[in-house]
C-alpha positions as CSV (number, residue, x, y, z in Angstrom):
1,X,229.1,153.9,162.6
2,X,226.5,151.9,164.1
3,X,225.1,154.7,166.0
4,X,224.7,156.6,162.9
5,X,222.5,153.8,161.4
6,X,220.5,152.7,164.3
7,X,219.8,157.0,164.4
8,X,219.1,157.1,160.6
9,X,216.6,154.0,161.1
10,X,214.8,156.0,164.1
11,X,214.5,158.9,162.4
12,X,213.0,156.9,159.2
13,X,210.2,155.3,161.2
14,X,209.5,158.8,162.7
15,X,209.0,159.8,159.5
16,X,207.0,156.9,158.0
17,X,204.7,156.9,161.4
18,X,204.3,161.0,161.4
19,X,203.4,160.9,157.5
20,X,200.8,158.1,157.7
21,X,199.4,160.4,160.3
22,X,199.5,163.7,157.8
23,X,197.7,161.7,154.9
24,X,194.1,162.3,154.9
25,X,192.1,160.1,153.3
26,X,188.8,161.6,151.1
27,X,185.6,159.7,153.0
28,X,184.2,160.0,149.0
29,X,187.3,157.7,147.6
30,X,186.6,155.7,150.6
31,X,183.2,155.1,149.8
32,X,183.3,155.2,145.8
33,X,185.8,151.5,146.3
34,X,183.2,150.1,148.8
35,X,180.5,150.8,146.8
36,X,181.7,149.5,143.4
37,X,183.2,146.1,145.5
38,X,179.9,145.5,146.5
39,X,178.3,146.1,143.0
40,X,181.0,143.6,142.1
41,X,180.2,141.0,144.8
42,X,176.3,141.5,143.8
43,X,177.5,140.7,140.4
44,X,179.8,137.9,141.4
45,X,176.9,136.0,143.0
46,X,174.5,136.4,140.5
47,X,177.1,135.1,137.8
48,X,177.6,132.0,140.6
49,X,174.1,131.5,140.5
50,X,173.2,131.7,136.7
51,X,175.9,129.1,136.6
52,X,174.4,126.4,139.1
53,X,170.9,126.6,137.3
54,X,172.1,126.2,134.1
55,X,173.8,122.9,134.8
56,X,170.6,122.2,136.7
57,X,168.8,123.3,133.4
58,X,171.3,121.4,131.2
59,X,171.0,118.3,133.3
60,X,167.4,118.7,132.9
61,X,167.5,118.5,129.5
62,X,166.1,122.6,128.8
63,X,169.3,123.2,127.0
64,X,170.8,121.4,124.1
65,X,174.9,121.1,124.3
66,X,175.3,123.7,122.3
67,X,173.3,126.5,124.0
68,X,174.6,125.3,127.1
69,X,178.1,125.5,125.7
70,X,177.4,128.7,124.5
71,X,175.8,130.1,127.5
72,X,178.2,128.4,130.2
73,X,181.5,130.3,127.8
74,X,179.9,133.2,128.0
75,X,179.2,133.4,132.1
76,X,182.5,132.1,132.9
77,X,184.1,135.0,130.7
78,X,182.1,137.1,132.9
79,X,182.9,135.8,135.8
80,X,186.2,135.9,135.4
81,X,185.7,140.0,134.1
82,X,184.1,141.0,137.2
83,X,187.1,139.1,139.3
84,X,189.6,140.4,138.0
85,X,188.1,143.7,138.7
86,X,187.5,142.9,141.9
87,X,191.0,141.6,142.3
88,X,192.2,144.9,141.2
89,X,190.6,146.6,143.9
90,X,191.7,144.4,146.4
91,X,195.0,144.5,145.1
92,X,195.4,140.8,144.9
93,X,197.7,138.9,142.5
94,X,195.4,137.8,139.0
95,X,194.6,134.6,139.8
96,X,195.8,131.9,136.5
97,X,191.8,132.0,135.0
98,X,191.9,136.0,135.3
99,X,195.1,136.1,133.3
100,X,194.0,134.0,130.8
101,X,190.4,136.3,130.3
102,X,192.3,139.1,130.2
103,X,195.1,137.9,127.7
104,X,191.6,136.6,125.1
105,X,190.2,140.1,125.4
106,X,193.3,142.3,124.2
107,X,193.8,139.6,121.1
């Protein structure tokens, strides 16, 4: 009995190790996901940094709490847009703030 599974296991990691061999991957999918991720990081940091000057902006008095209410909303949707996307690439879990953008858009 035990031979039979230990045999049944070695033949199931031949297979799993011969098909990851057999898969080819298209070099244009390859490239298409890198290129989009870094779109997304571009966009990521620019978010990141339209946030820091307009709490510089706001501290500075340029924005009334309003606009800067208004404003700050809208770039933190975005952020959390473009990270979710990103997470999907990645194929990381949704972080809590993800959830919670995508949950306000489908209402």
């Amino acid at each position: 009995m035990a031979a039979g599974v230990m045999a049944g296991c070695a033949l199931q990691q031949v297979g799993v190790v011969g098909f990851s061999f057999v898969i080819k991957v298209d070099p244009a999918d390859v490239e298409r996901a890198r290129s989009r991720m870094g779109e997304l990081l571009e966009r990521r940091g620019a978010i990141y940094e339209n946030l820091r000057d307009l709490r510089f902006e706001h501290r500075a008095g340029k924005f009334s709490a309003a606009d800067y209410a208004d404003t700050l909303a809208s770039l933190e949707q975005e952020a959390a847009r473009v990270i979710a996307e990103i997470e999907t690439l990645t194929g990381s879990a949704p972080s809590v703030k993800t959830r919670r953008a995508r949950a306000s858009e489908t209402k």
